[in-house]
C-alpha positions in Angstrom: 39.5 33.7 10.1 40.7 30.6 8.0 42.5 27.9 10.3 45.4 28.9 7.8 45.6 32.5 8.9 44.8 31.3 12.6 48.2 29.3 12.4 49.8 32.7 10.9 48.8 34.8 13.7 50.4 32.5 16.7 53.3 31.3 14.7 56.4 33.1 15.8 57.2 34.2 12.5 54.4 36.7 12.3 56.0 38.4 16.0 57.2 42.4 14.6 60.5 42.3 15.8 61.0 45.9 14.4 59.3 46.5 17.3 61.7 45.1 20.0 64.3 45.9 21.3 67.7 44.3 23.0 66.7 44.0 26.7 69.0 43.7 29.6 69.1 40.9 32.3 67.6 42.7 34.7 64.8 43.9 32.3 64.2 40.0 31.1 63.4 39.3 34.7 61.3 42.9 35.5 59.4 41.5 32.0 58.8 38.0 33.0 57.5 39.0 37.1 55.1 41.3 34.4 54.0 39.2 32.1 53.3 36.6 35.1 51.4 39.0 36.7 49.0 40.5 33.9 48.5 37.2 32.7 48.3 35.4 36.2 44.7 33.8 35.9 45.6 32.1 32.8 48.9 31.0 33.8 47.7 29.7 37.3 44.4 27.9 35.5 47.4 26.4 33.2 49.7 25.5 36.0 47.3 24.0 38.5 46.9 20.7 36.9 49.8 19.6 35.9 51.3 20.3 39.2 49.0 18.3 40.6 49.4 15.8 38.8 52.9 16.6 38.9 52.3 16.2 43.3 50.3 13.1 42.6 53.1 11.3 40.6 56.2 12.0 43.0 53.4 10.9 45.7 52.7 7.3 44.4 57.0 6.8 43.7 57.7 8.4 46.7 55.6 5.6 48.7 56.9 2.9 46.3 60.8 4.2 47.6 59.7 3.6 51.3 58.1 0.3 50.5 61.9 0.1 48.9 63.9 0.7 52.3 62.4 -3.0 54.5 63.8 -4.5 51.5 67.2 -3.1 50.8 68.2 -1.7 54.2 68.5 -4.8 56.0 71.1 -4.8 58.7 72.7 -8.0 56.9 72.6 -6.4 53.4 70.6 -6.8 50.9 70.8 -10.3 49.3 70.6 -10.6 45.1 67.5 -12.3 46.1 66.1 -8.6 47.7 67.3 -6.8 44.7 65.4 -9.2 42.1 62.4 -8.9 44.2 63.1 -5.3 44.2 63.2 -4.5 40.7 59.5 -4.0 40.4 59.2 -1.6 42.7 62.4 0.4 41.6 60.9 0.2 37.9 57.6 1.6 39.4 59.5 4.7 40.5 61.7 5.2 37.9 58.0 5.2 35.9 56.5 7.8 37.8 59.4 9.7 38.3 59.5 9.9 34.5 56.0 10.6 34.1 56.4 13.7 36.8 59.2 15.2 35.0 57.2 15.1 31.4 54.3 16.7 33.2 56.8 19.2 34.3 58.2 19.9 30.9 54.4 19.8 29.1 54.0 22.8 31.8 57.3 24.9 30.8 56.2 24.5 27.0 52.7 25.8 27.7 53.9 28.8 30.0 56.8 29.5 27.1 53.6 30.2 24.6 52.3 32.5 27.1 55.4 34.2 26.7 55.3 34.1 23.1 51.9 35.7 23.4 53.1 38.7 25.7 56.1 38.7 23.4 53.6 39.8 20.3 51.2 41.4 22.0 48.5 39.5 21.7 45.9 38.4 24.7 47.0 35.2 26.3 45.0 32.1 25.8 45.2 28.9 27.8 43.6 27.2 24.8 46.3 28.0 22.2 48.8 27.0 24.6 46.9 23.5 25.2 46.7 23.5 21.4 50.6 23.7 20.6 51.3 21.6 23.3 49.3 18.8 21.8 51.5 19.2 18.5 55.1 19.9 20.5 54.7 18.6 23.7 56.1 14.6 22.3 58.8 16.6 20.5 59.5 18.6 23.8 59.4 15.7 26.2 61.8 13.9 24.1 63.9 16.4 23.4 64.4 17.2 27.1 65.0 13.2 27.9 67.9 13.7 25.5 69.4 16.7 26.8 69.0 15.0 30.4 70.7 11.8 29.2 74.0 13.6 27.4 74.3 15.8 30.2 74.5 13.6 32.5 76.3 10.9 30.6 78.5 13.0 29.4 79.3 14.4 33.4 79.7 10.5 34.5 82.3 9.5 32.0 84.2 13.3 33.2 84.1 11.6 36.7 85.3 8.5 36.0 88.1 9.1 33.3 90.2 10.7 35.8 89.2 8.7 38.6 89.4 4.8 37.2 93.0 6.2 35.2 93.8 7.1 39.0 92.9 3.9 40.1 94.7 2.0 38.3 97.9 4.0 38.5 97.3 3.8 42.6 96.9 -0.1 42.3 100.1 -0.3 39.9 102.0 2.1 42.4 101.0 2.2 45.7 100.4 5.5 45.8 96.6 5.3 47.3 96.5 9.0 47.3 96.6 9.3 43.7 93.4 7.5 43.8 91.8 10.6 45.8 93.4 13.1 43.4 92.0 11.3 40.4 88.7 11.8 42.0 89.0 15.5 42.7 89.9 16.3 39.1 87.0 13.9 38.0 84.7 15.6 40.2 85.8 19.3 38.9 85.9 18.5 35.4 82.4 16.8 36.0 80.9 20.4 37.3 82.7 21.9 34.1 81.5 19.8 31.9 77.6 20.1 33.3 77.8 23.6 33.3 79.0 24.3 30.1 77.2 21.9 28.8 73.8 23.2 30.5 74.8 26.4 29.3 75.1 25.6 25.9 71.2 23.9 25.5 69.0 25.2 28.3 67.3 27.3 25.9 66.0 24.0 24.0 62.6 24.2 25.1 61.8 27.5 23.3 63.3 26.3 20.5 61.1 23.0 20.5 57.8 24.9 21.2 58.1 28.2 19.3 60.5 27.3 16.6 59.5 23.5 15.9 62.6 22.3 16.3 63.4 19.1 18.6 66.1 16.5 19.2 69.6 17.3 18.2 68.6 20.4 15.9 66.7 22.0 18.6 70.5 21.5 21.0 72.2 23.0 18.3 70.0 26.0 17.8 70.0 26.7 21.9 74.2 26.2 21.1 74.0 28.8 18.6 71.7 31.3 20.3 74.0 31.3 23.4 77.5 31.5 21.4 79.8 34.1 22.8 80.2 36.6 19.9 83.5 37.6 21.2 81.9 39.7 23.4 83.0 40.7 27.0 82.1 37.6 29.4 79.3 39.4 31.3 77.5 40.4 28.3 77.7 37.0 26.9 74.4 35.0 26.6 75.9 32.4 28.7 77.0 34.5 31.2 73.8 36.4 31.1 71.6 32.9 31.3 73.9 31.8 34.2 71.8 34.0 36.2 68.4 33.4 35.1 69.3 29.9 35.8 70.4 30.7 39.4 67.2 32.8 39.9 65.8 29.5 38.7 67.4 27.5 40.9 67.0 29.9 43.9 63.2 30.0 43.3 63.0 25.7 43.0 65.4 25.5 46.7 63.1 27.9 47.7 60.2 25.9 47.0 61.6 22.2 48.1 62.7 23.9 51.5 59.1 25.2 52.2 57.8 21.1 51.8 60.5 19.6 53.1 60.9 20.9 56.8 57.5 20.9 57.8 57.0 16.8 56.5 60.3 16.3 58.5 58.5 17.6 61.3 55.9 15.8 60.7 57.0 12.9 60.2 59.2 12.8 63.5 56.5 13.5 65.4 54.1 10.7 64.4 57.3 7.9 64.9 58.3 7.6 60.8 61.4 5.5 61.1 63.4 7.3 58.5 65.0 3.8 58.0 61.9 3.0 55.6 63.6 5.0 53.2 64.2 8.3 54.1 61.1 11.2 53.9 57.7 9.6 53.8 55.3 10.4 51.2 52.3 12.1 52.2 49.7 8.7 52.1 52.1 6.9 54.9 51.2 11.0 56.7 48.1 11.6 59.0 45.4 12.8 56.9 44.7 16.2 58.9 48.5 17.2 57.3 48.7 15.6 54.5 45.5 17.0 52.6 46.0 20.4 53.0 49.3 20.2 53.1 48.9 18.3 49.2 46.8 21.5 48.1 49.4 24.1 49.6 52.0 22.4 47.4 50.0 22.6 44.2 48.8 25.9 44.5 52.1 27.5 45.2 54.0 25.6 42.9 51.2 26.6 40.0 51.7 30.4 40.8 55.6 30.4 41.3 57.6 27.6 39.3 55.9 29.1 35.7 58.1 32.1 36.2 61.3 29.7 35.4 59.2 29.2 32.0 58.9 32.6 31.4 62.0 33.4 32.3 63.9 31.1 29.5 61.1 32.0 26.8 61.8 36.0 27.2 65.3 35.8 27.0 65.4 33.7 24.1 63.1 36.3 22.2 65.7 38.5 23.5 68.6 37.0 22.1 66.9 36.7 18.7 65.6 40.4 18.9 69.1 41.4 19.7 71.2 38.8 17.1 69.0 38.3 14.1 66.5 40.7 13.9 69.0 44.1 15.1 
């Protein structure tokens, strides 16, 4: 086969969406725990890599933010001195922090073309996913840095509209409580705004990888996938991606839980003074816990968190089933 006709078979375009149909939620998520399952080896020999490398990266910034707490948490305060000697360190985290979450996002975009691969029945294949993540993972990473940076800017300046207007009304006044009502409104209209907002573009990274779409265009076509129709709330996308995104959620408490109590535990046994910085990372952890206890995290993250992947990826094959190819 010609590297032309290679690129025909396992482009989206060439899916038979004559023979799909419109899915329900609950069959989205009965397809996805399927498709996770059948194709389990090659998903897991995807996953485990970048989650540890994933591990690795919040490791190294993790022990950076303890080296962070001698520094800043002085009883005195921290002087501008402190801070300027902090900055290093702080960039260092911020780094690898970044770093993590692009590994993270590299992973969703390869587990999404595993979905695409279930979704046209073809056998899955860890090297085509590796391939069109080497063409879309820049566009994906970027894309997802811009959808975290509107989000969230755009959820600040909700906050702190209501709350500086109330400030100064309180200063001009008197009234201090108007300050705390400002802040209330600021702090619901900043939940509004994230959730519509996340509601809107959460479907970006199917877009990016199986459409070739990324930046603004690849928000916009998430915005129009999701759009209500006028149909009743329940059986609006949004609503209906509400709840992938709290299985989503559920699965990622889930997960942090499971590694979080036992390094507490941990780490109050062996003395950590959790004024360093809060939870230690596992290289300040004796190495009888923090070895296996590293492998226990990549492993189960690499055979649970790619469900979130498949999850999105489905139901946006779903949505275009069910919208534009009825």
């Amino acid at each position: 086969m010609s590297e032309t006709s290679a690129a025909a078979a396992s482009s989206p375009d060439a899916i038979d969406w004559s023979a799909h149909e419109p899915r329900t939620t609950g069959e989205v998520i009965s397809d996805a725990v399927s498709v996770l399952r059948r194709n389990f080896a090659v998903v897991f020999s995807l996953a485990v890599p970048f989650c540890a490398v994933d591990v690795l990266l919040r490791e190294v910034s993790q022990s950076f933010m303890a080296g962070l707490g001698p520094m800043l948490l002085k009883p005195g305060g921290a002087t501008p001195e402190d801070l300027l000697a902090a900055l290093p360190d702080f960039g260092i985290v911020v780094g690898f922090l970044a770093a993590a979450f692009a590994t993270q996002q590299v992973l969703m975009g390869a587990v999404t073309v595993v979905g695409e691969q279930a979704f046209a029945g073809r056998p899955s294949s860890a090297r085509e996913a590796l391939a069109r993540m080497a063409v879309r993972g820049g566009p994906l990473i970027l894309t997802s840095l811009l959808f975290m940076l509107v989000v969230s800017g755009t959820t600040t300046m909700a906050l702190l509209a209501p709350t500086v207007l109330a400030g100064v009304v309180a200063l001009q006044t008197g009234l201090v409580p108007l300050l705390f009502v400002g802040l209330g409104l600021g702090l619901i209209g900043s939940l509004v705004v994230m959730l519509v907002l996340t509601l809107r573009w959460s479907l970006y990274a199917p877009t990016v990888v199986c459409e070739g779409r990324s930046l603004f265009a690849a928000l916009g076509r998430s915005s129009a996938l999701t759009a209500p129709r006028g149909l009743p709330f329940i059986d609006t996308p949004r609503f209906r991606l509400s709840v992938l995104l709290l299985i989503a959620l559920g699965i990622s408490s889930v997960l942090q839980s499971l590694f979080v109590v036992p390094r507490l535990v941990v780490a109050f046994i062996t003395g950590w003074s959790f004024s360093n910085g809060g939870l230690p990372g596992l290289s300040h952890l004796p190495l009888w816990f923090a070895v296996p206890f590293g492998l226990i995290e990549v492993v189960t993250n690499a055979a649970v968190i790619p469900l979130s992947g498949l999850l999105l990826a489905l139901f946006t094959f779903d949505l275009r089933v069910r919208y534009e190819h009825a």
